[in-house]
C-alpha positions in Angstrom: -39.4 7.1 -28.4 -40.2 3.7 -30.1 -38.4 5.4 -33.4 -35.2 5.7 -30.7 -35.0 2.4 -29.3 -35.5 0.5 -33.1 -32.4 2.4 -33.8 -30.3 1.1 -30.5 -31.7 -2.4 -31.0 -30.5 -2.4 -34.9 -27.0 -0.9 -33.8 -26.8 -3.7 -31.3 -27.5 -6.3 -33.7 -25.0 -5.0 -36.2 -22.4 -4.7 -33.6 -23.4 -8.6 -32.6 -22.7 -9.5 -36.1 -19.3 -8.5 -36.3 -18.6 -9.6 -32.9 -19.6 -13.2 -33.9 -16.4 -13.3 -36.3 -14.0 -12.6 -33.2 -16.5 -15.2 -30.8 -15.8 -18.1 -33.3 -11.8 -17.6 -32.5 -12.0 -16.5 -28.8 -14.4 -19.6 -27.8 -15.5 -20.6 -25.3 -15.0 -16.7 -24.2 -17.2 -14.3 -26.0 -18.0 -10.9 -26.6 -21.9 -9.1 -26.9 -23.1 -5.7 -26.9 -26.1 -5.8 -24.5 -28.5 -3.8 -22.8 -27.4 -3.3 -19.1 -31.1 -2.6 -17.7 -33.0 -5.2 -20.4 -30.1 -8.3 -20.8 -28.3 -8.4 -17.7 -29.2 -10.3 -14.3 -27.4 -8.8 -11.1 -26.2 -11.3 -9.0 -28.4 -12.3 -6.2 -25.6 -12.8 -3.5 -22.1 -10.8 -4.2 -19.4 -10.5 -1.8 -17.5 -7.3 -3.1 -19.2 -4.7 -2.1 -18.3 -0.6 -2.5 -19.1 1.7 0.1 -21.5 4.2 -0.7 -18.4 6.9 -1.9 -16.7 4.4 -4.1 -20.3 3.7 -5.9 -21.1 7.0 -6.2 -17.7 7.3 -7.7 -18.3 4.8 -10.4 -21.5 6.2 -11.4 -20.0 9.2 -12.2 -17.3 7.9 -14.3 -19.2 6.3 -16.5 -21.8 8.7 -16.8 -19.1 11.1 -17.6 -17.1 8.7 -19.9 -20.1 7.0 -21.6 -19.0 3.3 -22.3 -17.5 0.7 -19.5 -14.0 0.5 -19.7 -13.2 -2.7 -18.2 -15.2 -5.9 -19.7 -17.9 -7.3 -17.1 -17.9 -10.9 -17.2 -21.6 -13.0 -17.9 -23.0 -15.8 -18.3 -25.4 -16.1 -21.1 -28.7 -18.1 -20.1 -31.1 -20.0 -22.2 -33.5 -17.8 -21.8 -30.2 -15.0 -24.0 -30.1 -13.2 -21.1 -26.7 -12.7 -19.2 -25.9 -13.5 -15.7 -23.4 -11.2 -14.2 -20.7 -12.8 -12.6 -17.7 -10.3 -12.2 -19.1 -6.7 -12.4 -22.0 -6.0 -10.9 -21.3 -2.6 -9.7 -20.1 -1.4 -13.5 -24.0 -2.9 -14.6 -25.2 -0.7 -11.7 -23.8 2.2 -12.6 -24.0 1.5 -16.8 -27.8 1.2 -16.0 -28.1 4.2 -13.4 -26.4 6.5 -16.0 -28.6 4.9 -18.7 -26.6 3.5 -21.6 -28.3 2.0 -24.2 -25.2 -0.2 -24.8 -22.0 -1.9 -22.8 -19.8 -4.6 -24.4 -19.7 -7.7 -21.9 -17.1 -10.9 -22.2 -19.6 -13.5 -21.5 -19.7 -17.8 -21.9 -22.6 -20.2 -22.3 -24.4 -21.6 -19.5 -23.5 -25.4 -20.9 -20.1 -24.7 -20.9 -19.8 -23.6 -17.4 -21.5 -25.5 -14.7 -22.5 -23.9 -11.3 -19.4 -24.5 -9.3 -16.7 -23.2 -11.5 -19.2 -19.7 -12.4 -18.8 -19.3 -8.1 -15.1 -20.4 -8.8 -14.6 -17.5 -10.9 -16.9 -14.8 -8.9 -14.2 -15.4 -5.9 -11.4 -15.7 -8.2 -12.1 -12.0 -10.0 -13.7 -10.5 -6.5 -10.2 -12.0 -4.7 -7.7 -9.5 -7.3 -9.1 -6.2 -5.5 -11.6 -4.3 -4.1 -13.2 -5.2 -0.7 -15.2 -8.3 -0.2 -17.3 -8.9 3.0 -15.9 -11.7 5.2 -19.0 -13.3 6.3 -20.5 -14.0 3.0 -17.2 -14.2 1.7 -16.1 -17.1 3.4 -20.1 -18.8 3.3 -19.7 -18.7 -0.6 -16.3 -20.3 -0.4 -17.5 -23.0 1.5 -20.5 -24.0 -1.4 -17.3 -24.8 -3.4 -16.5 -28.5 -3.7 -13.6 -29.1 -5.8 -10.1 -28.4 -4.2 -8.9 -27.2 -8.0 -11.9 -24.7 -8.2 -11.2 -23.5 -5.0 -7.7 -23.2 -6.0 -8.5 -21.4 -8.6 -10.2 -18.3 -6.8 -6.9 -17.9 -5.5 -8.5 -17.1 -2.1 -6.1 -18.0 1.4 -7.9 -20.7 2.9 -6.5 -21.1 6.0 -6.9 -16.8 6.6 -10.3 -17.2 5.8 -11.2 -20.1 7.6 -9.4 -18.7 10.8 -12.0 -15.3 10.2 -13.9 -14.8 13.5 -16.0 -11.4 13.3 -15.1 -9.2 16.1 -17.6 -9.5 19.1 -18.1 -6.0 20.1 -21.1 -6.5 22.8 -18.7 -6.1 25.7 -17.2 -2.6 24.7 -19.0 -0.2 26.8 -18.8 3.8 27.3 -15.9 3.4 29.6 -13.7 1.8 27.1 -13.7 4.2 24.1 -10.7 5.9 25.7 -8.8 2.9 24.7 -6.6 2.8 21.9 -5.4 -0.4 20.3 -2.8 -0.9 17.1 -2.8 -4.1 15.9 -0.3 -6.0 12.9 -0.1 -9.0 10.8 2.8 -10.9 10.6 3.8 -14.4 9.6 6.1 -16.0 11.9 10.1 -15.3 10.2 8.6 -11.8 10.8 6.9 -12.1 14.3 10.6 -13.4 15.5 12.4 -10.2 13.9 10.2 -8.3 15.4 10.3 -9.4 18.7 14.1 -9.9 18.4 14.4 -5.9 17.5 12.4 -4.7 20.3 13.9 -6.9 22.6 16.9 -5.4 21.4 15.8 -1.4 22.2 14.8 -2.9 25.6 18.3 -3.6 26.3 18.9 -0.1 24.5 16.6 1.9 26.9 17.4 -0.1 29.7 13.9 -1.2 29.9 12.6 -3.7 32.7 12.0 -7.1 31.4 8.5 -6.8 32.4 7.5 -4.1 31.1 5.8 -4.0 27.9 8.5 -3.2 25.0 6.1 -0.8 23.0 4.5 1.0 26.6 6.7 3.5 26.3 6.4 4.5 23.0 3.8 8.2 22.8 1.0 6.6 20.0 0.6 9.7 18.0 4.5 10.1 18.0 4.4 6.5 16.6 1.8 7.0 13.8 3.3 10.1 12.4 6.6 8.4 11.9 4.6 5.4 10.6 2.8 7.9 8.4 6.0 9.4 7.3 7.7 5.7 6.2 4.8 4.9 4.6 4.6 8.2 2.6 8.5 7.9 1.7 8.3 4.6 0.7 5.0 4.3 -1.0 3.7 1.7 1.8 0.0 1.4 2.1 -0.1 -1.9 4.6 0.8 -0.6 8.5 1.9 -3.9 8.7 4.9 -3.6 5.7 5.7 -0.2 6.9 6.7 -1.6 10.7 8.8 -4.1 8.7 10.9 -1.6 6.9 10.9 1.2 10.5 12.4 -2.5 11.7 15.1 -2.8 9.4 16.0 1.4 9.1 16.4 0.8 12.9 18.5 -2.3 12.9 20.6 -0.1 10.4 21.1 2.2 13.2 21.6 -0.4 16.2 24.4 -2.0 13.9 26.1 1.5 13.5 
């Protein structure tokens, strides 16, 4: 066993070396070959999270394939070990399926202060995945300057506006209740509104009734289903917009 991990240790040291020729031209950006278990430190508070599917997805991935094929990104602390700041869930999963070895894009501690490494935790956890509001918007508020916070590329004022849904009132009576709801800025809100108006007149419709009552729910999510399969929609909210304009397309005719 010790005869095993000399060997890993010397490949990792040779692989260093010839990393440090590309480090001196990609500065302050780096590369290292590290030891997920031994030379990396999991972040202590992460918003993106994976449900338990999509983890055990990624374990087997790169169990299967080996290697990490996208670069976590670290933080390299006095102390030489790394501080994970986008890809926690690869480490996880590098270190559950035991690799001696990953390749990390890392940059020194002295070169990045404390607000922009948060700056760029919420800018890589803001391109995809799922991030938990809560914390989410908690982290965002440690940030002081308006250009870090920029930078995350985060909607302020939809995260700001976040209220978690308060579900102590929902008792057994209520599960029968159904409720659909969309997202819409406001040029899109007045289409909307202007369309159904519109099949109210169609239908002949009483003014106060509700535009949508009549409408049989599981009628209305299959053609939903249907746009959003021909069109390759994934947002409910998109695919109303475009069942709004193929019908506007047929009111005109």
């Amino acid at each position: 066993m010790e005869k095993s991990e000399t060997i890993i240790e010397f490949t990792n040291d040779a692989v260093n070396a010839k990393l440090g020729e590309i480090n001196a031209i990609i500065s302050p950006y780096k590369l290292a070959y590290v030891h997920p278990a031994h030379d990396c430190l999991l972040l202590d508070r992460n918003a993106r999270y994976m449900t338990k599917e999509q983890q055990a997805r990624l374990d087997e991935n790169i169990k299967r394939d080996g290697f990490l094929s996208q670069l976590p990104f670290g933080i390299r602390q006095q102390d030489g070990k790394f501080k994970i700041i986008s890809g926690n869930h690869r480490i996880k999963s590098a270190i559950k399926a035991q690799l001696q070895s990953v390749l990390i894009l890392y940059g020194d501690e002295a070169d990045f202060d404390d607000q922009r490494q948060l700056a760029i935790q919420l800018s890589h956890n803001s391109i995809s995945g799922q991030d938990d509001p809560v914390l989410l918007k908690a982290l965002y508020l440690e940030l002081d300057d308006l250009f870090l916070k920029a930078y995350t590329g985060i909607n302020e004022r939809e995260l700001l506006d976040y209220k978690p849904l308060d579900l102590s009132t929902i008792g057994e009576k209520d599960i029968e209740l159904s409720e659909i709801r969309f997202m819409f800025c406001e040029p899109n809100k007045e289409k909307i509104i202007r369309l159904l108006d519109a099949l109210q007149y169609k239908t002949g419709l009483d003014e106060q009734s509700d535009s949508l009552a009549f409408l049989d729910v599981d009628w209305f999510i299959e053609v939903m289903s249907k746009v959003q399969k021909k069109y390759q929609i994934k947002n409910r909210s998109t695919a109303l917009l475009k069942m709004c304009e193929i019908i506007e397309e047929v009111l005109s005719q």
